[in-house]
C-alpha atoms as one frame of an Amber mdcrd trajectory, in Angstrom:
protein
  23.552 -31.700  -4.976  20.970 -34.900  -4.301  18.126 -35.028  -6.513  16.255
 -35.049  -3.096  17.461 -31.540  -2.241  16.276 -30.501  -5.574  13.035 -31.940
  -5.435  12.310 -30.563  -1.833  13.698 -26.954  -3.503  11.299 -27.189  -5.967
   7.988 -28.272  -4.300   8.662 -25.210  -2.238   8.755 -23.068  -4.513   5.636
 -24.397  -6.829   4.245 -24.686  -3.532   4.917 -20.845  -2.361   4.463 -19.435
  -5.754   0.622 -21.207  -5.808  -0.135 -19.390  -2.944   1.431 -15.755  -4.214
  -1.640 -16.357  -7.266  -3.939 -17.778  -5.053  -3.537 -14.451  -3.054  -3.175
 -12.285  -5.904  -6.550 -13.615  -7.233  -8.419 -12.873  -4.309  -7.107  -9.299
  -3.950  -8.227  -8.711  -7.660 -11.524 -10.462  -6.907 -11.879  -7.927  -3.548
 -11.693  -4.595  -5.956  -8.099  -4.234  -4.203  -6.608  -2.640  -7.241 -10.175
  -1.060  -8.579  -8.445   2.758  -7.590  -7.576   3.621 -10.558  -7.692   7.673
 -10.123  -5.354   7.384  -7.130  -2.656   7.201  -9.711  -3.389   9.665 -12.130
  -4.124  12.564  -9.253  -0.809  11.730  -7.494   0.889  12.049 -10.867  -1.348
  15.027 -11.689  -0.844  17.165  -8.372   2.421  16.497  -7.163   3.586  19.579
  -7.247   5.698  21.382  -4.480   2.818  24.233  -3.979   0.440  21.217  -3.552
   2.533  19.641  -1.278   2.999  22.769   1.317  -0.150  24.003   0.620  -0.676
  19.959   2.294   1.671  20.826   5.181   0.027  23.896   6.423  -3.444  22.356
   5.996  -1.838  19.478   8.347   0.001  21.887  10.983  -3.253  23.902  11.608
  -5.202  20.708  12.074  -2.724  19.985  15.100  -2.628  23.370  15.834  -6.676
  23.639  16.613  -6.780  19.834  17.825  -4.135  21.016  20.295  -5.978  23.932
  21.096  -9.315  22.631  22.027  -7.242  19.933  24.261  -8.192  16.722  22.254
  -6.096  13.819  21.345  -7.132  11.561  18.722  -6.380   8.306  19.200
C-alpha cells in the first residue's frame, strides 16, 4: 500500500472522527442527555402488568378516537 493511500485513509478518519466530537459536544451542550430519570423508570417499571396495563390504555385510546370519527394526523 502507497504511503499516499495511507495518508488519504487517515485524514479521513481524523477528519470524520473531529466531527463525531464536534457533534457529540453540541448534543451535551443542548441538555440532549440531561434525562436522567428516563432510565431509572424504564428499569423500574418494566414489568409485564405495566406493560399490558400500557396496551389496553393504548387500544381504548383508538377505540374512542375511532369512535368519535377523528384521525390524528
Amino acid at each position: 500500500m502507497s504511503t499516499w493511500v495511507v495518508a488519504m485513509m487517515l485524514g479521513v478518519s481524523v477528519f470524520l472522527g473531529s466531527i463525531a466530537v464536534v457533534a457529540l459536544m453540541w448534543a451535551i451542550k443542548k441538555g440532549q442527555f440531561d434525562d436522567q430519570e428516563k432510565f431509572l423508570n424504564g428499569a423500574l417499571f418494566d414489568d409485564t402488568d405495566e406493560l399490558n396495563d400500557a396496551y389496553q390504555r393504548e387500544l381504548k385510546r383508538k377505540e374512542s378516537v375511532k369512535k368519535k370519527g377523528y384521525t390524528p394526523e
